[in-house]
C-alpha positions, 0 to 999 in steps of 0.5 A, a space after each residue: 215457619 211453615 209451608 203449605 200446598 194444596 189444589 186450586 180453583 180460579 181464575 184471572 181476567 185483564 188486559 196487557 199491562 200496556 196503557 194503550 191496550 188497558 180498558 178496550 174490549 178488543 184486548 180482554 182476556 177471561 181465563 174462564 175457570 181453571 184447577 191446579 196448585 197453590 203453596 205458600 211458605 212463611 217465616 215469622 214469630 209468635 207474639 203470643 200463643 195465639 199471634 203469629 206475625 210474619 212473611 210469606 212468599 206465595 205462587 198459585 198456577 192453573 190451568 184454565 183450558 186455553 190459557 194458563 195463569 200464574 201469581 206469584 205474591 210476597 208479603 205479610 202473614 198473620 195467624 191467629 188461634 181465636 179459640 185458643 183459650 177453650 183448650 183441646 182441639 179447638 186451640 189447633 183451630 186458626 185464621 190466616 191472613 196475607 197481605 202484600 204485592 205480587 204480579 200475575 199473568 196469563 198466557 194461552 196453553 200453546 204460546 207461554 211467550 204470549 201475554 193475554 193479562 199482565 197484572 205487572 205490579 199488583 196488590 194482593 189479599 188472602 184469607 185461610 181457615 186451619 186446623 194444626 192438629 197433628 202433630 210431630 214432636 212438640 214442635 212440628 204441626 201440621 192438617 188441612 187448610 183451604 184458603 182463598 187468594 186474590 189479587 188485582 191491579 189496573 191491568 188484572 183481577 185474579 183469585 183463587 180458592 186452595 185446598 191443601 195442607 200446610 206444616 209449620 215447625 216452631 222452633 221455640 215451642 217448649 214440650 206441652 
């Protein structure tokens, strides 16, 4: 299980989630490019030293200028250690891997109530590099990640890079 927090850089685009508004120009939004969080937390189980499957809930939120966007996402998290077999600091070096549904939506900075983009239901897809390198106790890792979220559906397309820290506490580790 772990959680991990950093700063984002992204944006989102779409139209209300009504179809009589879906697909006309009049009522596009760009958020244009905007900066602010990312966390994720997960829990799962190592299927092998370097095989983690499990679940993660996840949000980003920025604030892009006139808008305001936020995603939140819940679904599978998979990890996976590829250099794990070399041994030393190259074992501590991961991929993860986040699939699952979300929703996201936009607002201008001055009326939250208004929605500019309203992804209602959407599908989502990220991708993180890691190195778990620190360490506290056989059981507590922690270092530095960045991570590329991404999520859409007929109504929003909207991604977001983070760069942050993540911490991950495996219970089960015996003593190395």
């Amino acid at each position: 299980m772990g959680i991990s927090i950093g700063a984002s850089l992204g944006s989102a685009s779409g139209f209300p989630n009504d179809p009589t508004k879906i697909g006309l120009i009049s009522n596009y939004t760009d958020s244009g490019i905007g900066a602010g969080y990312g966390a994720r937390a997960w829990a799962g189980f190592a299927l092998r030293d370097f095989l983690v499957f499990g679940a993660s809930i996840g949000t980003i939120g920025f604030d892009a200028g006139e808008n305001v966007v936020f995603i939140g996402t819940v679904g599978f998290h998979t990890e996976v250690f590829p250099l794990y077999a070399l041994g030393g600091t190259f074992r501590e070096l991961g991929l993860a891997f986040e699939t699952g549904i979300g929703t996201g939506i936009a607002t201008p900075s001055n009326d939250t109530s208004t929605l500019l983009v309203d992804g209602g239901l959407t599908s989502s897809i990220g991708v993180s590099a890691f190195y778990e390198g620190m360490r506290i106790g056989p059981k507590l890792s922690m270092g530095p990640y960045l991570a590329y979220d991404y999520t859409w559906s007929a109504s929003m397309r909207g991604g977001a890079f983070v760069l942050g820290w993540r911490t991950a506490l495996y219970p089960l580790n015996k003593k190395k």
